[in-house]
C-alpha distance (Angstrom), angle and dihedral (degrees) to the residues before:
residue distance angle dihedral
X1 . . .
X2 3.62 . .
X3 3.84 121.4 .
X4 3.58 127.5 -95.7
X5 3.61 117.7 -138.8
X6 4.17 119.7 -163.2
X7 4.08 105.8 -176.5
X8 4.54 118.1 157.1
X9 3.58 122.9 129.8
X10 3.93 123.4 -69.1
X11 3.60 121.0 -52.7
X12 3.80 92.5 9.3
X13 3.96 84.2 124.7
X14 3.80 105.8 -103.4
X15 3.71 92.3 133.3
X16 3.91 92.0 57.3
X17 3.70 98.1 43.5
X18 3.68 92.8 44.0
X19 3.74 85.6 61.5
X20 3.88 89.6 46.5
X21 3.65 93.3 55.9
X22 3.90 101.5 32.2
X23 3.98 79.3 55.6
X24 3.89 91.8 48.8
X25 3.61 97.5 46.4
X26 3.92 100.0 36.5
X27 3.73 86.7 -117.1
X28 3.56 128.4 141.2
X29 3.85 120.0 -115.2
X30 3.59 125.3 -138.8
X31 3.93 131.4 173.2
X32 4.02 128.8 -155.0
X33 3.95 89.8 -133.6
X34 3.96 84.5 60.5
X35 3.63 94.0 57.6
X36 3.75 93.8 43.7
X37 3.68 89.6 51.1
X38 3.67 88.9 55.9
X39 3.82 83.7 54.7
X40 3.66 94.5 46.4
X41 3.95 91.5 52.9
X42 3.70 91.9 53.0
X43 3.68 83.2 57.0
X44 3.84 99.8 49.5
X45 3.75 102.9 -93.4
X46 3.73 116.6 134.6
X47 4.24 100.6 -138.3
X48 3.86 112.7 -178.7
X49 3.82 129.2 153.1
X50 4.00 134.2 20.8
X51 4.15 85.2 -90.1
X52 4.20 90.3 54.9
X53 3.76 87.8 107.4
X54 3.77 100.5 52.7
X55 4.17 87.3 54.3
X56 3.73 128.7 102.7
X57 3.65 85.7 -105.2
X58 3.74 98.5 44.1
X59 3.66 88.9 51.4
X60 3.95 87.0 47.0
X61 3.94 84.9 62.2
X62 4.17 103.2 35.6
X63 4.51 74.0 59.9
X64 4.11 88.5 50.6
X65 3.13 93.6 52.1
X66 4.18 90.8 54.8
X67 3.23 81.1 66.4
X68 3.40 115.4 39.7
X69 3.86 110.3 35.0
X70 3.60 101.2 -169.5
X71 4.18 97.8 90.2
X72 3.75 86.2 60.7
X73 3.82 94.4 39.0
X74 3.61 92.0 55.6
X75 3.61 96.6 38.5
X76 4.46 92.4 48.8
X77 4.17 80.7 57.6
X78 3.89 96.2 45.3
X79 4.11 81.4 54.0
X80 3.58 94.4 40.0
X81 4.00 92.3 56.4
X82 3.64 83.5 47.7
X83 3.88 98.1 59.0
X84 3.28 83.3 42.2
X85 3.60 94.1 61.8
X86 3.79 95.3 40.6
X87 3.61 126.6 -167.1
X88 3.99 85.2 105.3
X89 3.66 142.5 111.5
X90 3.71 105.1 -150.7
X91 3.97 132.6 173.4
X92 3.61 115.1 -150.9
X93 3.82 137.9 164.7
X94 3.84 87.6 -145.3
X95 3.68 114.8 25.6
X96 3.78 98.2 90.5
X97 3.45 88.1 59.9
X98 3.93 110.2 43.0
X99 3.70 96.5 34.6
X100 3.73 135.3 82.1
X101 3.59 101.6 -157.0
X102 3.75 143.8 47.7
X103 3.91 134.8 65.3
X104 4.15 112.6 -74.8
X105 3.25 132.4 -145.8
X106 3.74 128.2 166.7
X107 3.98 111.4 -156.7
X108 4.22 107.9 -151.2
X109 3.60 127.9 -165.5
X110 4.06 134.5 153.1
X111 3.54 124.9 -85.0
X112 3.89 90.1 -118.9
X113 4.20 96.2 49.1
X114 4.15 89.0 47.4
X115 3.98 84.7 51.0
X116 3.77 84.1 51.1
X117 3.56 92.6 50.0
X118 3.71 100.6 45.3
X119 4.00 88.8 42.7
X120 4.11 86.1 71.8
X121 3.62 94.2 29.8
X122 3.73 97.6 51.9
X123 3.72 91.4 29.2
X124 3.52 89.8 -123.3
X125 4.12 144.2 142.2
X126 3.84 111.9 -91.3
X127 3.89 80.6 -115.3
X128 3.41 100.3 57.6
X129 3.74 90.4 48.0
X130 3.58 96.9 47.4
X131 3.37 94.6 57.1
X132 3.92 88.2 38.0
X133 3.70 79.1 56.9
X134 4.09 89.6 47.4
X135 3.68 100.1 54.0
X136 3.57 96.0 40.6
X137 3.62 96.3 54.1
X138 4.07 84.6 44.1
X139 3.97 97.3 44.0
X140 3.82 96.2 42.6
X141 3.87 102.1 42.1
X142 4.51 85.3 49.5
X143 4.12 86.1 45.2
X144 4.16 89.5 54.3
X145 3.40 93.4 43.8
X146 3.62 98.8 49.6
X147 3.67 88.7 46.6
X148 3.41 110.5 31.0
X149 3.79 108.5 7.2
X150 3.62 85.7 -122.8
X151 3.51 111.9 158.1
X152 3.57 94.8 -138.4
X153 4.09 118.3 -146.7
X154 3.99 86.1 -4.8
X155 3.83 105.9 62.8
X156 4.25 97.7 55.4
X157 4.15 89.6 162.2
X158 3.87 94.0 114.1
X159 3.71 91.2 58.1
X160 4.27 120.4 97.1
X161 3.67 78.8 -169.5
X162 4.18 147.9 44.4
X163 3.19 122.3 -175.4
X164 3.84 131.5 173.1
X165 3.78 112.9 -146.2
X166 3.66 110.2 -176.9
X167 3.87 91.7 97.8
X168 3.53 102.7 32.1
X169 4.19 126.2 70.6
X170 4.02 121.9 -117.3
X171 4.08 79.4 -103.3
X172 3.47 101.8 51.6
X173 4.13 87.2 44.2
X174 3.82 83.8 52.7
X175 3.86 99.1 60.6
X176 4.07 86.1 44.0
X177 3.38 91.2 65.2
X178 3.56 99.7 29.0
X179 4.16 90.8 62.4
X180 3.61 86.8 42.3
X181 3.55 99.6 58.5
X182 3.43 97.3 46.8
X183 3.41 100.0 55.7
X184 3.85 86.6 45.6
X185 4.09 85.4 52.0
X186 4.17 89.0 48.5
């Protein structure tokens, strides 16, 4: 089986439908901000929890690696062998882009309904996650382009499918894609 690859801005739900459909598929699930938390422990940082990144520290490290393009260099070909591999649901930031295989899917949602979303995830103010939200956005579309010249959130053409989540539940996402990759696997 091919790999599926969820990528859309922070807290646009590709964590929870990647567990949905890893579940559903007996697949195993693995996420480019785990493998650059691996990186970031063997360089001190202290990563715990789904909201690590949106932390002072996490923030500390998204600004590292601005300048120092290595942790996401050797975390894009950790993901790349992975697609490779198949038999995966993965969520990346970069994926779509540098890899020729796998099943795409770009989740959307607004700035203000991810904010919303990472206020109860995070257990945070609506403030702090909006400009959680702000930075993010900021920080990662600059690091892509740098990198990659991906035109993060603006360039969707690597993507077999869109799909805007802020009125839909991780389940209902799930089925989406689910009945869109098998008729793409027919």
């Amino acid at each position: 089986m091919e790999a599926l690859i969820l990528s859309g801005e922070p807290a646009a739900g590709k964590t929870t439908v990647a567990r949905i459909l890893a579940d559903r598929l007996s697949l195993k699930t693995m996420g480019g901000g785990d493998i650059l938390k691996e990186l970031a422990k063997e360089h001190g940082y202290s990563p715990t929890g789904d909201d690590w990144w949106d932390t002072k520290e996490g923030i500390e490290f998204l600004k590292k690696r601005e300048i120092d393009p290595e942790f996401d260099i050797k975390a894009d070909k950790i993901m790349k062998a992975k697609v490779e591999e198949g038999n995966i649901v993965l969520t990346s930031y970069t994926a779509p882009w540098i890899s020729e295989k796998g099943f795409k899917v770009w989740l959307q949602c607004s700035a203000a309904k991810r904010a919303e979303r990472m206020s109860k995830r995070d257990n945070t103010t609506h403030n702090e996650s909006e400009n959680a939200v702000h930075v993010r956005d900021k920080e990662n579309y600059s690091l892509y382009k740098e990198l990659y010249n991906i035109e993060f959130g603006k360039d969707l053409s690597p993507f077999h499918l869109i799909i805007d989540t802020s009125d839909k539940t991780p389940g209902q996402i799930a089925e989406i894609i689910l009945t869109e990759y098998e008729k793409a696997n027919k």
